[in-house]
C-alpha positions in Angstrom: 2.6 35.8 29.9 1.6 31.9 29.8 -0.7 30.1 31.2 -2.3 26.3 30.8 -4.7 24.9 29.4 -7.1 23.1 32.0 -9.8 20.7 32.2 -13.3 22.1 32.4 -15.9 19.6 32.8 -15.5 17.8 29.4 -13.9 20.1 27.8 -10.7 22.3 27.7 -9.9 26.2 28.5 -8.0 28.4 29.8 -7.7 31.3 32.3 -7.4 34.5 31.1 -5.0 36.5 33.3 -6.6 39.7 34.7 -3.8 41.9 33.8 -4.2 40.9 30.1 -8.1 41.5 30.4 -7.6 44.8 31.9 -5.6 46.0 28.7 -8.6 44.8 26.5 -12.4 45.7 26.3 -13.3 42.4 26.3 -16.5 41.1 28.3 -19.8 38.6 28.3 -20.0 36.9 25.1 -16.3 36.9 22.8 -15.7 35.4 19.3 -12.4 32.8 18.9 -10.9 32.1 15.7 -8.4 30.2 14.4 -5.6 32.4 12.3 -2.5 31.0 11.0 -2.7 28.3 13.8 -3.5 30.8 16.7 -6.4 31.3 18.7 -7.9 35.2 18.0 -10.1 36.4 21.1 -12.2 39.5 19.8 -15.5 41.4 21.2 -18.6 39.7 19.7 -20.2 41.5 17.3 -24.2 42.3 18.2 -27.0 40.5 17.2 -28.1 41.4 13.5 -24.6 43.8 13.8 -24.6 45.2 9.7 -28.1 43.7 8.6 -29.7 47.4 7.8 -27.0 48.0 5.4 -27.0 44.0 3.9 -30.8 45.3 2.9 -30.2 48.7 1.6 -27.7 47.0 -0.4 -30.0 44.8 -1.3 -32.4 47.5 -2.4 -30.2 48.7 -4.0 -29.2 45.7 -6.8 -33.2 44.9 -6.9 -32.5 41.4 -4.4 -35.1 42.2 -2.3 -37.8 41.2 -4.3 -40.0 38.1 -3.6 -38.9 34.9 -5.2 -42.5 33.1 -6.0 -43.3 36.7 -7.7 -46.1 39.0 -7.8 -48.7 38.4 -5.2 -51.6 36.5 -6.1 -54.8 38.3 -5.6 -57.2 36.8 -3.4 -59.5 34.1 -4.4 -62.9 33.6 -3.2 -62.0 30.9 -1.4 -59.4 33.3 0.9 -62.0 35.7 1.4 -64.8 33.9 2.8 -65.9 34.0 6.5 -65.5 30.4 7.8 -67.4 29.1 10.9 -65.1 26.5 12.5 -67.2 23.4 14.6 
């Protein structure tokens, strides 16, 4: 099936047949790549899509600790009441 690309506002698109969109699951928000000099249309993944295992993973090779070290134990200073004028 072709189509053309088209002028939209400043920049370029084109219009996705709705035969070809019927054959897909494609709706809202889609990721476009470039692959061997074609454009790829896929679903976008969701927000934060793979984080729980990035941090188990983490967990797992000892990454997730913090990078100033230990937690300094509070000074005096930090645990004072202040009275803000």
């Amino acid at each position: 099936m072709r189509t053309r690309i088209v002028k939209i506002g400043n920049s370029q698109g084109i219009r996705i047949p709705k035969a070809l969109l019927a054959q897909t699951d494609l709706h809202g928000e889609v990721e476009i790549s470039v692959r061997h000099g074609s454009l790829v249309i896929s679903a976008a993944a969701p927000a934060r899509s793979g984080w729980d295992d990035a941090f188990r993973q983490m967990a797992v090779c000892g990454d997730d600790r913090l990078l100033d070290g230990d937690v300094p134990s509070p000074e005096s200073f930090d645990t004072r009441d202040w009275e803000w004028k």
